[in-house]
VEXVOPA-761050 format. One record per atom (N, C-alpha, C): residue in one letter; x, y, z. Coordinates in steps of 0.02 Angstrom, whole numbers, plus 32768, in hexadecimal, padded with zeros to 4 digits. Layout:
<atoms>
aXYZ
...
</atoms>
This chain:
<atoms>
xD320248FE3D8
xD2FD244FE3CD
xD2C82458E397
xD2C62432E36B
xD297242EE32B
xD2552437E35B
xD2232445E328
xD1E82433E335
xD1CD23F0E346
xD1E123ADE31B
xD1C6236DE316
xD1E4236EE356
xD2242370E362
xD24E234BE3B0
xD20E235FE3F2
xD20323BCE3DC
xD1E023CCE416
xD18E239AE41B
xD15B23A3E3EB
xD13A2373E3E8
xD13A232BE409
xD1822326E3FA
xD17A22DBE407
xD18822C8E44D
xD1A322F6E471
xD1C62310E4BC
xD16A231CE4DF
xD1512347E4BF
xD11A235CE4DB
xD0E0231CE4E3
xD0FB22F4E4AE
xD0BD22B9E4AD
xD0D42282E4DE
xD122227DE4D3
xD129224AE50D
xD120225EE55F
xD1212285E572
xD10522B8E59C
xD0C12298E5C4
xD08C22A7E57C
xD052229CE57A
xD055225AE583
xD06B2227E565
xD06621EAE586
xD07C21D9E5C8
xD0B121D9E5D0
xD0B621DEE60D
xD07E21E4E649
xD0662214E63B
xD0262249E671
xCFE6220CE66A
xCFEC21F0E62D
xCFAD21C5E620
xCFC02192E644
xCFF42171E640
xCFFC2124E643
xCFFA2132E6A8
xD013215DE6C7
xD0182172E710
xCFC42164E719
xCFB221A5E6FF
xCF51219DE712
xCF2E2169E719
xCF4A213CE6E1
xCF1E2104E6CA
xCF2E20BBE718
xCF7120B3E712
xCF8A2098E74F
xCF6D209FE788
xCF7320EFE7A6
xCF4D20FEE7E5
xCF1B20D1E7DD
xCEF420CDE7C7
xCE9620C0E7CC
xCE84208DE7D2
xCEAF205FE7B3
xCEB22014E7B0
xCEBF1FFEE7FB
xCE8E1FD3E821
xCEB11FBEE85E
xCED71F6EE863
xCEEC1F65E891
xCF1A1F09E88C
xCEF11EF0E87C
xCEA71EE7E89A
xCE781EC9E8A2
xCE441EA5E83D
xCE551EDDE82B
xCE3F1EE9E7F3
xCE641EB1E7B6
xCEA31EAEE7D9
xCEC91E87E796
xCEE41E46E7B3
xCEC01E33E7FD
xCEC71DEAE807
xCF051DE9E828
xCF1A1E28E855
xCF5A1E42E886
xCF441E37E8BF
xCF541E35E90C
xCF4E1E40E935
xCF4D1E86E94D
xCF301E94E977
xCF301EE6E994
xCF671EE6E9B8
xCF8E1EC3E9D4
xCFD31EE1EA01
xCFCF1EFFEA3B
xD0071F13EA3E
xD00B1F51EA86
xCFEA1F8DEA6F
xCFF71FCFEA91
xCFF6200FEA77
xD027200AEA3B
xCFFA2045EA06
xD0342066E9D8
xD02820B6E9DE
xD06720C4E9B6
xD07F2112E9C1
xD03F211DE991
xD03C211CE94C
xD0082120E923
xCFD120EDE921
xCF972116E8FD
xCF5420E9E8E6
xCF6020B9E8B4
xCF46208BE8A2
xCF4B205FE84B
xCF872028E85A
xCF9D2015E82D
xCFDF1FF2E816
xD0072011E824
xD0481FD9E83A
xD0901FF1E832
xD0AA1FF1E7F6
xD0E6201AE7E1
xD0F32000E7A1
xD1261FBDE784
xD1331F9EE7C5
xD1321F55E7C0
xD10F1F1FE7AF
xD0D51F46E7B7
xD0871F10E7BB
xD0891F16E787
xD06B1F4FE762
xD05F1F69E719
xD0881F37E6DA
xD0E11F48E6F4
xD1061F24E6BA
xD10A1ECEE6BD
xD0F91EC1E6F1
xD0FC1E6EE6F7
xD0AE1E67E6D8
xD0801E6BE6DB
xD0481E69E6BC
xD0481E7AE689
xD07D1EAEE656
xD05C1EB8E61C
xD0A01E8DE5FE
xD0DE1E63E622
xD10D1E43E60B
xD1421E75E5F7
xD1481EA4E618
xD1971EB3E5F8
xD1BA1ECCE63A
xD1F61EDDE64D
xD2251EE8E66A
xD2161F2EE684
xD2111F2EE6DE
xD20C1F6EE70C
xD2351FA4E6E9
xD2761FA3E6D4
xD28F1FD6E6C8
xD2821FEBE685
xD2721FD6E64E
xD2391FE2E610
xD20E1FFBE618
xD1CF1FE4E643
xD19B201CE642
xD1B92034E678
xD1C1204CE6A3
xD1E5207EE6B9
xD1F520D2E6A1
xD22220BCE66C
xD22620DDE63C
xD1FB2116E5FF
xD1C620DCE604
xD19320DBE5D6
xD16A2115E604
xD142211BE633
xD1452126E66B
xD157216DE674
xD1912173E66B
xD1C521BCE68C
xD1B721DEE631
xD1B021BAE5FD
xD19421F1E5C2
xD1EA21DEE5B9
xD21E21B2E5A7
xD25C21A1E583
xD24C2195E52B
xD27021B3E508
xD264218CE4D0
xD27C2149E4B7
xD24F2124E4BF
xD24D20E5E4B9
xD20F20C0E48E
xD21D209CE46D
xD1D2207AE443
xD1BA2048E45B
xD17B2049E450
xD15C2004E46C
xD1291FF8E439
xD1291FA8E436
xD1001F88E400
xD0B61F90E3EC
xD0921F70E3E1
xD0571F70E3DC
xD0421F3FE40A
xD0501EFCE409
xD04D1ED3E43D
xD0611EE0E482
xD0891F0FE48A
xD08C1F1CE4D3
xD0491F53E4F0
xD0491F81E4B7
xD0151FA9E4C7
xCFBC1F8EE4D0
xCFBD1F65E4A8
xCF991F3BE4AE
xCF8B1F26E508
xCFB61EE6E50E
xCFC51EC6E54C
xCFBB1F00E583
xCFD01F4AE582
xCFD81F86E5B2
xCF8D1F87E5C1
xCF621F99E576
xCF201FA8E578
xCEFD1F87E598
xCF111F4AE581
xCEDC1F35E5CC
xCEEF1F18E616
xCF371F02E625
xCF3C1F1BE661
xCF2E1F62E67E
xCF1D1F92E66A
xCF011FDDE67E
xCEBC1FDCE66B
xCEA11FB0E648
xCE561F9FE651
xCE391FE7E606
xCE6A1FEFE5EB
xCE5D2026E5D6
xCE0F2015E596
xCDE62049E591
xCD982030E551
xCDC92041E527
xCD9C204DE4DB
xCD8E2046E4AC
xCDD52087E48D
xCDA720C6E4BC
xCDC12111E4B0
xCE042112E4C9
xCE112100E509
xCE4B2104E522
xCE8220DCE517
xCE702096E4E2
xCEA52079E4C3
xCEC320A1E47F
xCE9D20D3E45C
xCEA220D3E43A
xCED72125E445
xCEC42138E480
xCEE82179E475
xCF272167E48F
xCF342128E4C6
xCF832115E4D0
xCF9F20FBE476
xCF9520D2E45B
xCF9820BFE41F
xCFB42121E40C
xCF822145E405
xCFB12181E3DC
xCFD121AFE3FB
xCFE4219AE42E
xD01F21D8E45E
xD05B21ABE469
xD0582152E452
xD0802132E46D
xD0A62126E421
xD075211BE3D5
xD085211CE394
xD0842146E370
xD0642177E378
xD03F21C3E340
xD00D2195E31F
xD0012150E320
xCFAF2144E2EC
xCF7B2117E32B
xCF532110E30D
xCF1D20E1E329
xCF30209FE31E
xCF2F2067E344
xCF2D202DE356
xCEE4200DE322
xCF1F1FD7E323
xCEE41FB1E2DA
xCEB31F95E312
xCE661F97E2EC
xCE331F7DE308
xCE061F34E2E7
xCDF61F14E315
xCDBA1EC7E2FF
xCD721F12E2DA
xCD541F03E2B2
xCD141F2CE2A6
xCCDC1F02E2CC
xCCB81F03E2DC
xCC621EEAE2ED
xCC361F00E2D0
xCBF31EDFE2CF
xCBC41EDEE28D
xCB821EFCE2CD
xCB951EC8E31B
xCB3C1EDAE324
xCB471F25E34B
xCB121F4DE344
xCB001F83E35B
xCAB41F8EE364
xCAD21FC2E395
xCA661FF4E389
xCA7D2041E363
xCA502050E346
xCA392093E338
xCA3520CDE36D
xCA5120E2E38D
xCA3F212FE3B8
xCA072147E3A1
xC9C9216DE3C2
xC987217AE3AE
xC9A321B1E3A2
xC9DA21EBE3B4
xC9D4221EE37C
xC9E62217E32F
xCA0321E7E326
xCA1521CBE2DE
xC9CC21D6E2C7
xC98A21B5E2ED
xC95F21A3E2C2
xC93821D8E2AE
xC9442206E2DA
xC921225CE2E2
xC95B227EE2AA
xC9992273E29E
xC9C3228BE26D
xC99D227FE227
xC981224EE213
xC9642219E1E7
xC9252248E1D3
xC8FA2255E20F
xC8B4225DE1F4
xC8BA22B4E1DD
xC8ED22CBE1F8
xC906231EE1E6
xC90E2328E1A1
xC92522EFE17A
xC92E2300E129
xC90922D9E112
xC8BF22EEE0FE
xC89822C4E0D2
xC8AF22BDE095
xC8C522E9E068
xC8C322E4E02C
xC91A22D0E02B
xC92A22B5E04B
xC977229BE029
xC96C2246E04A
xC974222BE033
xC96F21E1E033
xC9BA21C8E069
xC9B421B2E097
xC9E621A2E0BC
xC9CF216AE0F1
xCA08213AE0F8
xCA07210EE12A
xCA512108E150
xCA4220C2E16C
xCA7620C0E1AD
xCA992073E1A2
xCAD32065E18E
xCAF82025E196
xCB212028E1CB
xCB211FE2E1D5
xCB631FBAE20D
xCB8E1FB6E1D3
xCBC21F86E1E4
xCC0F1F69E1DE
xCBF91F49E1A3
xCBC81F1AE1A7
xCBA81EE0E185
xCB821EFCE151
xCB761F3BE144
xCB471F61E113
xCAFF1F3BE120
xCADF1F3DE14F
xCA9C1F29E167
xCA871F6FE17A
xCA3B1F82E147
xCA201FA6E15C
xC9E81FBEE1A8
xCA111FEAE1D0
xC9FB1FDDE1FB
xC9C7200DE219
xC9B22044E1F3
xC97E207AE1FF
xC98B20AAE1C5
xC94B20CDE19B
xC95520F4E15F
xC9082124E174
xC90E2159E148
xC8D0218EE147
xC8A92174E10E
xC8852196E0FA
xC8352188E0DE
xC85A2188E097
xC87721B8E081
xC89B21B8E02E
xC8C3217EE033
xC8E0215FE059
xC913212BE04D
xC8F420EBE028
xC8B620E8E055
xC88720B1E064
xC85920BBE01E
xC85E20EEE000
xC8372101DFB0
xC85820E8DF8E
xC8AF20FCDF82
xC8D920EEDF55
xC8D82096DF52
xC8F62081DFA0
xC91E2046DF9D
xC8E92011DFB8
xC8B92016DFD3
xC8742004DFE0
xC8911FBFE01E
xC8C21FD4E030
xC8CC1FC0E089
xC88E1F9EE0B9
xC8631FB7E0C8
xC8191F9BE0D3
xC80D1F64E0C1
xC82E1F48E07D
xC8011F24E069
xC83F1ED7E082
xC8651EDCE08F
xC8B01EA7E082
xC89F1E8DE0C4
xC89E1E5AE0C1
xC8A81E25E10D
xC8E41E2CE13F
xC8C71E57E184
xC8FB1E76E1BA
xC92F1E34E19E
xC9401E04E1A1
xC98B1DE7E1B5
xC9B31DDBE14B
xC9731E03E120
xC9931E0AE0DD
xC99E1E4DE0CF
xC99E1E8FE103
xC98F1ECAE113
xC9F61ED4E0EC
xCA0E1ECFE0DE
xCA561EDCE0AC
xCA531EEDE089
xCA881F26E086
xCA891F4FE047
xCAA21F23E004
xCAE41F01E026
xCB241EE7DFFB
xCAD91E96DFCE
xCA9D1E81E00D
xCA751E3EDFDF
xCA3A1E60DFCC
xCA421E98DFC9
xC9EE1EB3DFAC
xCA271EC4DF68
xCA591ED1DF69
xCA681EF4DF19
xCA861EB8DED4
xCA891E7DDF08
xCAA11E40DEE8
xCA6B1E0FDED9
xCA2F1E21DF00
xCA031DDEDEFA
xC9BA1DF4DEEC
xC9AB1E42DEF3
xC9771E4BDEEF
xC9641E86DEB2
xC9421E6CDE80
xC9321E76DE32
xC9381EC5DE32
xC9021EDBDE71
xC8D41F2DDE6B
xC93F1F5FDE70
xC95C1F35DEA0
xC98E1F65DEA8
xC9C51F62DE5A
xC9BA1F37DE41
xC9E51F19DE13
xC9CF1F51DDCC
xC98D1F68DDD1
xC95F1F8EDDAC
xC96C1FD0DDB4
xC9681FDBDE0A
xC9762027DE29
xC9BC2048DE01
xC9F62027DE1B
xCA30203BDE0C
xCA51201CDDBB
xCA2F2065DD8E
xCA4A2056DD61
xCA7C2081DD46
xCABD2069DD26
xCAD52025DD0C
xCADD1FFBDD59
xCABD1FD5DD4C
xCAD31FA1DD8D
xCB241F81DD98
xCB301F6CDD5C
xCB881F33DD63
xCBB21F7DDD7B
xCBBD1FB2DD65
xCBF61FEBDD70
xCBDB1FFCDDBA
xCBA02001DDEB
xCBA82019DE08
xCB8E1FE7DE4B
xCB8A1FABDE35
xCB8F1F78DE71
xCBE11F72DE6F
xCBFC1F66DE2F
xCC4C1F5BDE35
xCC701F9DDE73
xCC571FC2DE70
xCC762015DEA9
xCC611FEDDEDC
xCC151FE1DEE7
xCBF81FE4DF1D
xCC0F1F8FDF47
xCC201F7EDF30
xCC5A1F1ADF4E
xCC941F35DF49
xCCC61F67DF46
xCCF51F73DF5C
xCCF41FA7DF95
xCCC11FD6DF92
xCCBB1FF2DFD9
xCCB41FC9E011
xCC7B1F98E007
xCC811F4DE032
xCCC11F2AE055
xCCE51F31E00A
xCD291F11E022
xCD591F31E05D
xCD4B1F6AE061
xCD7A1F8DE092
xCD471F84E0DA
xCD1A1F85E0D1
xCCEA1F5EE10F
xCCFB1F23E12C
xCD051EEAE0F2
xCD041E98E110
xCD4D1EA1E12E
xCD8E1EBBE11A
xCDBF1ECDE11A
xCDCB1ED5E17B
xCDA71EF3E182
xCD991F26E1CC
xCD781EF2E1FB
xCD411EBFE1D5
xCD241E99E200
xCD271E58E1F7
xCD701E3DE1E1
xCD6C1DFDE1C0
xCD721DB7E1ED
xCD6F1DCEE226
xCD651D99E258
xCD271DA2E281
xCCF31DB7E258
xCCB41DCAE278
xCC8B1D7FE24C
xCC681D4AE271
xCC4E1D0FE25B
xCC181D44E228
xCBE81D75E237
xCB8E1D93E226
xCBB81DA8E1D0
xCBE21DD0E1E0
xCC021DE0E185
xCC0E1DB6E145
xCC331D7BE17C
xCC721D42E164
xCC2E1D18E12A
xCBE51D0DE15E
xCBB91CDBE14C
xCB8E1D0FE10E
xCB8B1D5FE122
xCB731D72E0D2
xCB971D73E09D
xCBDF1D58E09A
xCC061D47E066
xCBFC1D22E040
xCBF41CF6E075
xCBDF1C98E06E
xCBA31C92E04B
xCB6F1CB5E05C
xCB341CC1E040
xCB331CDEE005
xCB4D1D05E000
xCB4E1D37DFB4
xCB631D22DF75
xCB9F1CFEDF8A
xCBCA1CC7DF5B
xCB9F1C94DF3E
xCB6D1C7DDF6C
xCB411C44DF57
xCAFD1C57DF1B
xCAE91CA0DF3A
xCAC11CC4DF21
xCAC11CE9DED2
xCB051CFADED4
xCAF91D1DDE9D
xCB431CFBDE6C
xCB401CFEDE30
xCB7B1CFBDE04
xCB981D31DE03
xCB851D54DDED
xCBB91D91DE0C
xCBD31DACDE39
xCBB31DAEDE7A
xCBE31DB7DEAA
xCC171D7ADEB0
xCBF81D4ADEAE
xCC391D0EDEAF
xCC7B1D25DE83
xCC6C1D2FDE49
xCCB01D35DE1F
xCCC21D74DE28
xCCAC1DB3DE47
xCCC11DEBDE52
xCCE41DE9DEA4
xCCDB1DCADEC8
xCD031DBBDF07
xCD2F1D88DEFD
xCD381D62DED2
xCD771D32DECE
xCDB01D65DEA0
xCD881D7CDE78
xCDC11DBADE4D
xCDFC1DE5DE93
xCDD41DF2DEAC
xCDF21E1DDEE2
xCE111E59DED6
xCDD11E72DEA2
xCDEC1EB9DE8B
xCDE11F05DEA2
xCE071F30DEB2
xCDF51F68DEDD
xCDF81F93DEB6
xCDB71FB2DEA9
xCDC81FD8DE72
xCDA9202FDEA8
xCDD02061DE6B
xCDD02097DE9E
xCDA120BEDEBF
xCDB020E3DEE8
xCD7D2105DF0E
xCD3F2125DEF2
xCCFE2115DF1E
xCCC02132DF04
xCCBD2189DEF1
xCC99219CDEB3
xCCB821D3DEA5
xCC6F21F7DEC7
xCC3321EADEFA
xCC0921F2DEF9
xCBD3221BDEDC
xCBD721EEDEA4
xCB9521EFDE6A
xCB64219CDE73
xCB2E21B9DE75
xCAF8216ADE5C
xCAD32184DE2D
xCACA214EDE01
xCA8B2145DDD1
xCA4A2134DDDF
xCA162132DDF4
xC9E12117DDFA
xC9B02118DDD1
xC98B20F4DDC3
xC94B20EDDD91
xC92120E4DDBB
xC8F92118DDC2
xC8AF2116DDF0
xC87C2109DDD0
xC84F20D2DDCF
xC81320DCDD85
xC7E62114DD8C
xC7DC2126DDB7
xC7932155DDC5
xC7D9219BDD9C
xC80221A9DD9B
xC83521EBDDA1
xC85621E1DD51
xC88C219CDD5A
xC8AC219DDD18
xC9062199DD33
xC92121B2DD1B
xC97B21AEDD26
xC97021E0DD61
xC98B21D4DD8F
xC9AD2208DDC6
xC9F9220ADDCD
xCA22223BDDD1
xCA552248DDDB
xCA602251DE28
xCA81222CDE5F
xCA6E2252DEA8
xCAC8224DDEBC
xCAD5227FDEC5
xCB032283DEF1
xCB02225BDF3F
xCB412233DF51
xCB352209DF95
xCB762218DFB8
xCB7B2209DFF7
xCBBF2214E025
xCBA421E8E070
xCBCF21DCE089
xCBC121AFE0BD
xCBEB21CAE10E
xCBC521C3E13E
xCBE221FFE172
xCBDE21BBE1A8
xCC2521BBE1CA
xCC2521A0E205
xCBEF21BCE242
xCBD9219AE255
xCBA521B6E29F
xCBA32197E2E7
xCBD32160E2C2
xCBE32134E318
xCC252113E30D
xCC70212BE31F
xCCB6210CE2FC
xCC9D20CEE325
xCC9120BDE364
xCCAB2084E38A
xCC6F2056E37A
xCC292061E374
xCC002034E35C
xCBF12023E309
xCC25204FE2D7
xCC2D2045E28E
xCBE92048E277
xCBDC208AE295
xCB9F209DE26D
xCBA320D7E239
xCB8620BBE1FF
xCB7720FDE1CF
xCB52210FE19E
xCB3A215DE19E
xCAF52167E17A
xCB172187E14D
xCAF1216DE0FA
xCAF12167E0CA
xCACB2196E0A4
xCADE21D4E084
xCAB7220AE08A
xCAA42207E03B
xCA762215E015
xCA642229DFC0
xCA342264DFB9
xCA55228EDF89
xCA4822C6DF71
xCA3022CCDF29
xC9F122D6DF1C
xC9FA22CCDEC4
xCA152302DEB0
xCA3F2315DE6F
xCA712358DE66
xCA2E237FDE59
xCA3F23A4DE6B
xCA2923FFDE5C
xCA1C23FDDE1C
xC9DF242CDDFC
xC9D02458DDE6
xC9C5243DDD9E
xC9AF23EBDDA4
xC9A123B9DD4F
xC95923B4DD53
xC92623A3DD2B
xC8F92397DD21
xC8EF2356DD5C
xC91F2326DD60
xC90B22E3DD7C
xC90122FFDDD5
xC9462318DDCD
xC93B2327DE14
xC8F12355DE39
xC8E32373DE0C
xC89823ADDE1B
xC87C236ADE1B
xC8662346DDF3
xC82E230ADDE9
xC84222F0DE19
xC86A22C0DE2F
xC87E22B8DE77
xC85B22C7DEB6
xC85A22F5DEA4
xC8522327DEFF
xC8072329DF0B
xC7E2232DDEC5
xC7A0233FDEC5
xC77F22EDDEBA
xC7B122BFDEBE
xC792227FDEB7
xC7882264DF0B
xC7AF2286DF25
xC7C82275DF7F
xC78A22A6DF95
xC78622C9DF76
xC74422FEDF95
xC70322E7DF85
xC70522D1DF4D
xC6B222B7DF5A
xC6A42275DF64
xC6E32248DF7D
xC6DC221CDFA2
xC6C2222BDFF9
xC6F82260DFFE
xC6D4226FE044
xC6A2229DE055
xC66A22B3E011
xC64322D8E020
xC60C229FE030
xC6122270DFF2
xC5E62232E005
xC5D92205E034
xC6212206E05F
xC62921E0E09C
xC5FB2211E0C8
</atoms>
């Protein structure tokens, strides 16, 4: 037997073992069943299971015993939550039942975890913050708040995507501005993409369009242009051109959180001026 066959023997296996577990735990009671007489087992029958998730006893059955057999997305779906299954556990039937992850709705509201914010205050001298789905800034360290001056933006104008479209100082910060707002509205795009039935996103569209001429005609273009090569430009006045290296690190998959890290490169004049501009800011503080 090939390798893939064995794999794939071994995974249906694994489902199997899952979809049993998950059953047990669930009681009648739970899915709007009656409790009955005695049963031999705890949870659901697997009668209960397939009339609730709509398909035919001897199908899941099957499904069940680890047969190779496929099942949709919509059924898996429908399974997930007759088995009541969260977030994690839909997602790992999804890849023992497909080999990928099950497409997801994105969401915008979240909190911050307080070690995020203790992650934050650990790197003074690298400028970093924290976005949702929605690119709303939602907690940054003391350099962030130098560079991008966060502090100063009105909590519900606190956006990355309307501070870089509507507000002059950022339009100044990031220079050349047109080449690298054009990167920075297509990274967006793979965002709205993820959360496009989220009303909080849909309405900073709506807003932005109104706001600026350029984002308007750069979102009706509907152009995707390629991946960030992470380089920024910045013009700091107190400093001059900065070169900073940036990369962006997932820190919460299920609440679509992520911190946004900048490095000025190594070993240029700007970058030394830089560092010693962040320093006697905070010698003065």
């Amino acid at each position: 037997m090939s390798a893939p066959q064995t794999a794939s023997r071994h995974t249906r296996a694994e489902l199997a073992d899952f979809l049993r577990s998950r059953r047990e735990r669930i009681s009648p009671q739970e899915v709007g069943l009656p409790a009955g007489g005695r049963r031999r087992t705890p949870g659901l029958r697997r009668e209960e299971v397939a009339a609730l998730a709509g398909v035919g006893l001897s199908w899941y059955t099957w499904l069940e015993q680890g047969r190779n057999i496929k099942a949709s997305s919509a059924f898996l779906d429908n399974l997930s939550r007759v088995l009541k299954l969260d977030a994690t556990e839909r997602r790992h039937l999804f890849l023992l039942a497909h080999q990928r992850l099950p497409q997801e709705s994105g969401h915008t509201s979240c909190a911050v975890p307080p070690l995020i914010n203790r992650l934050l205050r650990d790197m003074p001298s690298r400028p970093s913050y924290v976005l949702n789905l929605r690119w709303d800034v939602l907690t940054w360290n003391t350099a962030a708040d130098k560079v991008f001056e966060f502090s100063r933006v009105p909590t519900d104008r606190r956006n990355l995507l309307w501070m870089l479209f509507t507000r002059p100082t950022m339009r100044e910060l990031f220079s050349p501005w047109h080449e690298q707002a054009l990167q920075i509205l297509s990274s967006f795009r793979r965002d709205f993409v993820r959360a496009i039935h989220d009303a909080d996103i849909t309405h900073l569209v709506r807003e932005l369009e109104k706001a600026s001429p350029e984002f308007e005609t750069w979102w009706q273009q509907q152009d995707i242009h390629g991946p960030c090569l992470g380089i920024r430009h910045l013009h700091i006045p107190e400093v001059g051109h900065v070169v900073f290296e940036h990369t962006s690190l997932s820190i919460d998959e299920d609440r679509h959180l992520r911190l946004v890290y900048y490095a000025a490169e190594e070993e240029s004049p700007e970058s030394r001026a830089f560092e010693q501009w962040l320093q006697q800011d905070t010698a003065q503080a």
